[in-house]
N, C-alpha and C positions, 0 to 999 in steps of 0.2 A: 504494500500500500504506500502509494507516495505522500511521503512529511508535509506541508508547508513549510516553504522556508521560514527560518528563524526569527525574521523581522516577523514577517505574518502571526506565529503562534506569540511574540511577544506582546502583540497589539491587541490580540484577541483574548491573550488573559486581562488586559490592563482594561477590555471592552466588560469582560466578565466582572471583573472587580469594580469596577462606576456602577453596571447595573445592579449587582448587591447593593452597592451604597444606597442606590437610588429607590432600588423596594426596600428598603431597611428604614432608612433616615423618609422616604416619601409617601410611603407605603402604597405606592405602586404593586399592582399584581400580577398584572399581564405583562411576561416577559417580553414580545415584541414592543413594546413602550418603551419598558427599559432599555432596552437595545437601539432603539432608536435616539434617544436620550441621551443616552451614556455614547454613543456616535455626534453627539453634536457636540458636548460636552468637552472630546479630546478632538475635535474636529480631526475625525477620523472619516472619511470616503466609504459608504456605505455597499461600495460597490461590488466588493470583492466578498463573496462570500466565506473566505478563506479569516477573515478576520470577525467574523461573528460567530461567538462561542454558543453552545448549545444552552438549552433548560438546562439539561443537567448539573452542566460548568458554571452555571449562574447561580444555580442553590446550591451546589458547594459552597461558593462565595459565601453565600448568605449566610451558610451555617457557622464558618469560619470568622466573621465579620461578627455575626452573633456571641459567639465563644469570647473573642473581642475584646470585643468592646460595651457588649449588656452581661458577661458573665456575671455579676455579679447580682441584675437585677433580672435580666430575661426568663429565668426558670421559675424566679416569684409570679411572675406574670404569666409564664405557661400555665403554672398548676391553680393560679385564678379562672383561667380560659377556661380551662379543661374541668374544674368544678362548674361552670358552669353551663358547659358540653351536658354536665349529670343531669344538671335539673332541669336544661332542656328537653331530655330525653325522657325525664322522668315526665314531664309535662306533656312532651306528644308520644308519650310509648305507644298509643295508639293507633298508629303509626310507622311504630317498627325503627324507628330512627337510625342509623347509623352515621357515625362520626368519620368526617373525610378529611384533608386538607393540611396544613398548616400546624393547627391546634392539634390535631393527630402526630402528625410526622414530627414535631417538636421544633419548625422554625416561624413559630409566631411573633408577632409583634405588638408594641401596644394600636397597630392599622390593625390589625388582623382579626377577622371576623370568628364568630365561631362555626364552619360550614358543614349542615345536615345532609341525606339523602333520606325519605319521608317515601314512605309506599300508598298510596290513598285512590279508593275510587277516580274522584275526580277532584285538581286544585282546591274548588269550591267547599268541599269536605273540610279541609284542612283552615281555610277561610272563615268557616261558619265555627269549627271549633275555638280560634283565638277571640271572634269578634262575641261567643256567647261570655268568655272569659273576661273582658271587657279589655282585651289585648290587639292596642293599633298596630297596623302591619302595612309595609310595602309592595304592592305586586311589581315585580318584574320576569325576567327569562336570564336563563344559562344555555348558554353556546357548548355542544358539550359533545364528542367525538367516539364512536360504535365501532371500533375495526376501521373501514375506511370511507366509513358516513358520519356527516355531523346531524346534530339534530336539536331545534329549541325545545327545552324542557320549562315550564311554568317556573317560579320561586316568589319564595314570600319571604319579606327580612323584617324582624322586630325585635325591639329591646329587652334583651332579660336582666335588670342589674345594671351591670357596670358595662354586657358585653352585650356586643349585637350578634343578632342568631340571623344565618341566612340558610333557609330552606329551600332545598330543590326536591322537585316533587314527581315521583316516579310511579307507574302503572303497578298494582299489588304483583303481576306477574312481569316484573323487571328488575327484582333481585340478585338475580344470580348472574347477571352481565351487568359487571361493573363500567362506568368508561373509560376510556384512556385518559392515563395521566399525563399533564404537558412536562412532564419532567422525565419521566421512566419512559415512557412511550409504552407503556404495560397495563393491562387494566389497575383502575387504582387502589387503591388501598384502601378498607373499610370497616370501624369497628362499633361492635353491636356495645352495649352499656357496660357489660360484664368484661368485655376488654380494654373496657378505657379504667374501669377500677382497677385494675389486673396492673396496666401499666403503671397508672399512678401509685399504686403500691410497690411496684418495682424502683420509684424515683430513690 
């Protein structure tokens, strides 16, 4: 397999390390932004593909960035999140909830939502359950990738606490096919309630 030259892989980790800074300190989420971004930034030529580092090469960063420079605070703040991953879950178990993202994978931030996957007949369900609770919520969609189809998925985002809960909301028989994650290129990662206590007892 041929290298890129030396300049190239230098330029593309220095693109990888701007874009951490930029989801970390911005809390930007979508790595093409940050890559784009962090290309203005070093007024680097977008042109060469050779110098734009992957998802994956970018949450390394982040992780390392994380370790950092918030070791100290960043893990008080994960295991905030991620309590409050429980009582979301506990809240829509009806639902089936499973925990994905960021707050899962351990490189949240204080941007960093708390992001659900929700099994429900229909959005609406899920809708009528917060609004009989007296719980305001957002509609919007996730852009969200099947093997090699994308597809919009409904979402609802609301306040629990200190953290915002964002819910995507999937067919009762859409379980078992997770989507691809922008970072693995693998389906993604996803934990039912009893493995988020699991880990958080492992901290």
């Amino acid at each position: 397999m041929n290298r890129p030259p030396q300049n190239s892989r230098r330029l593309r980790q220095l693109v990888a390390t701007e874009a951490a800074r930029i989801m970390v300190e911005e809390g930007i989420q979508d790595f093409r932004l940050a890559k784009d971004k962090a290309l203005r930034h070093l007024a680097i030529s977008g042109d060469s593909q050779q110098v734009l580092p992957s998802n994956a090469e970018i949450n390394a960063e982040v992780e390392i960035r994380l370790r950092l420079f918030q070791g100290d605070r960043q893990p008080v703040l994960l295991r905030q999140l991620r309590e409050a991953a429980l009582q979301a879950m506990d809240l829509l178990a009806d639902f089936d909830p499973r925990l994905v993202g960021s707050v899962l994978e351990g490189t949240a931030t204080e941007h960093s939502d708390v992001n659900l996957h929700l099994f429900a007949d229909t959005p609406e369900s899920v809708a009528f359950f917060l609004m009989d609770r007296g719980i305001d919520y957002e509609i919007g969609s996730q852009h969200l990738r099947f093997g090699n189809n994308y597809r919009e998925l409904p979402s609802l985002r609301f306040e629990l606490g200190p953290a915002a809960i964002h819910c995507v909301i999937f067919a009762p028989d859409e379980g078992r096919e997770a989507p691809v994650s922008r970072i693995t290129g693998k389906p993604m990662r996803r934990a039912r309630r009893k493995q988020v206590e699991a880990l958080m007892s492992a901290e």
